[in-house]
C-alpha positions in Angstrom: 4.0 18.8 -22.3 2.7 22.1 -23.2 5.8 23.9 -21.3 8.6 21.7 -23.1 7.2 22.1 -26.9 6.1 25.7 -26.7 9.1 26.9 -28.8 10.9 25.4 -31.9 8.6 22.0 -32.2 6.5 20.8 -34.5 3.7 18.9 -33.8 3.4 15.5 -35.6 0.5 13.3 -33.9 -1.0 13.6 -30.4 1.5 14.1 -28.0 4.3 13.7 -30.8 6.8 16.3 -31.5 9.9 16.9 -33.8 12.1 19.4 -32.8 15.7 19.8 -31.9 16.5 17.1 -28.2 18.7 20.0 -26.8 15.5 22.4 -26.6 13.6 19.8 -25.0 15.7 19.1 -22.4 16.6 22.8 -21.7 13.1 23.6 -21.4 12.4 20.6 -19.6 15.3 21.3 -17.2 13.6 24.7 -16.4 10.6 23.6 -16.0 11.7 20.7 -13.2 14.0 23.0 -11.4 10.6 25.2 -10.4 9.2 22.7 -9.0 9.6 21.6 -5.0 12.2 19.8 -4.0 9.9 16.4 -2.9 12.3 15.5 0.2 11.7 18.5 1.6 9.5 18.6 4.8 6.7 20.9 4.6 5.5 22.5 8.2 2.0 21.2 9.1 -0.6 23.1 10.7 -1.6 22.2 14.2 -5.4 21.2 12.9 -3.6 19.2 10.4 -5.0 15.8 11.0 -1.2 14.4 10.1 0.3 16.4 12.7 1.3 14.3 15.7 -0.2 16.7 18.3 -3.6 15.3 16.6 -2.9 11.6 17.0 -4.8 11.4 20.0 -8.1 9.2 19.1 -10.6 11.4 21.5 -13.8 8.5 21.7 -11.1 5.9 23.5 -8.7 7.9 24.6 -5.6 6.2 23.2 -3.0 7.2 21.0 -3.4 6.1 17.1 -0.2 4.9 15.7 
């Protein structure tokens, strides 16, 4: 919230603002666009108890699905 009405808002009540809509889209638009993409695989380490290497349940000795 903090990000979008840092500039050219007026606070009104809690998280209530007046302002003009194009510069709180704008800087909500800039905002979003830093952030990761959230499709996007990440690479895990091989500790990583999600990686598949690590799916091995070592007290029976089967695989966990």
């Amino acid at each position: 919230m903090d990000s979008i009405t840092r500039t050219g808002c007026k606070l009104v009540l809690n998280e209530v603002y007046e302002g003009e809509i194009s510069g709180f889209v704008e800087r909500g638009d800039a905002y979003f666009a830093l952030m990761p993409d959230p499709d996007s695989e990440r690479e895990l380490s091989e500790h990583s108890p999600l990686s598949e290497a690590d799916m091995h349940d070592e007290t029976n000795g089967e695989d966990v699905k």
